[in-house]
N, C-alpha and C positions, 0 to 999 in steps of 0.2 A: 504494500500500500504506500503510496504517496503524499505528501501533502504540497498544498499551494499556497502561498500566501494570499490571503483574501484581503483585510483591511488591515489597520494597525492601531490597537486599543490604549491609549496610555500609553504609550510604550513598547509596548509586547505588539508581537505578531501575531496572528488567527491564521490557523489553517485551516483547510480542508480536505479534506480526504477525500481519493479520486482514484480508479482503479486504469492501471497501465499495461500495457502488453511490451515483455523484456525477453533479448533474446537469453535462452535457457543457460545455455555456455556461460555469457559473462555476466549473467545473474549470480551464478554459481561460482564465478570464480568471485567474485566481488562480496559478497559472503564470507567467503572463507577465507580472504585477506580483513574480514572485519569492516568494510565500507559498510558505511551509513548510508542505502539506500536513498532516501528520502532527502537526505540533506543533501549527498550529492547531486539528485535530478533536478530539487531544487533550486543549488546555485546553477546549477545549467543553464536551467530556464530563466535564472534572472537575467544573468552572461548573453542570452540570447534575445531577452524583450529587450535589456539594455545597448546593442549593438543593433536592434531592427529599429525602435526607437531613431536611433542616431543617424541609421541611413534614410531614415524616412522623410528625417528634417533636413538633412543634406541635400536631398531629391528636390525637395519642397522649397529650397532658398539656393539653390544652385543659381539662377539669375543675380542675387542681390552678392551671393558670394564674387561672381567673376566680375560683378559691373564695379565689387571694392576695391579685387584683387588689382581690376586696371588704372583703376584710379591711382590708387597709393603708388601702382608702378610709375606711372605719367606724372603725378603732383609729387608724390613720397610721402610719409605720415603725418595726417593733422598736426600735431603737437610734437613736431621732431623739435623745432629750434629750442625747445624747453626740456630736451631730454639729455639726462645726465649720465649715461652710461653707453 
């Protein structure tokens, strides 16, 4: 069994419990090296909403990224003459 995290109480994390289909082998080896099921598919899945998250926003502002990227090339950075390093 797995859990997901659902909302965040105070502090604490809620899960839920959700039923997954794992190949048998590395069920079985992962067991028996002691892995934490659950927490590992867990961080998985965060590692994975948090990198789909990121390209989704990158898709989504790709215009405003390259119309910066040329600017700063052509002008250079707003606030250079005031940068001390």
């Amino acid at each position: 069994m797995m859990t997901l995290d659902s909302t965040q109480t105070q502090g604490r994390t809620t899960k839920k419990a959700t039923n997954l289909t794992l190949n048998i082998e590395v069920l079985a080896e992962a067991k028996k090296l002691g892995i934490n099921i659950s927490k590992a598919c867990d961080a998985f899945l965060e590692s994975l909403v948090k990198q789909e998250k990121e390209r989704r926003w990158n898709a989504e502002n790709i215009e405003f990224i390259n119309e910066y990227n040329q600017i700063t090339e052509s002008e250079g950075l707003p606030l250079e003459k005031w940068r001390t390093f």
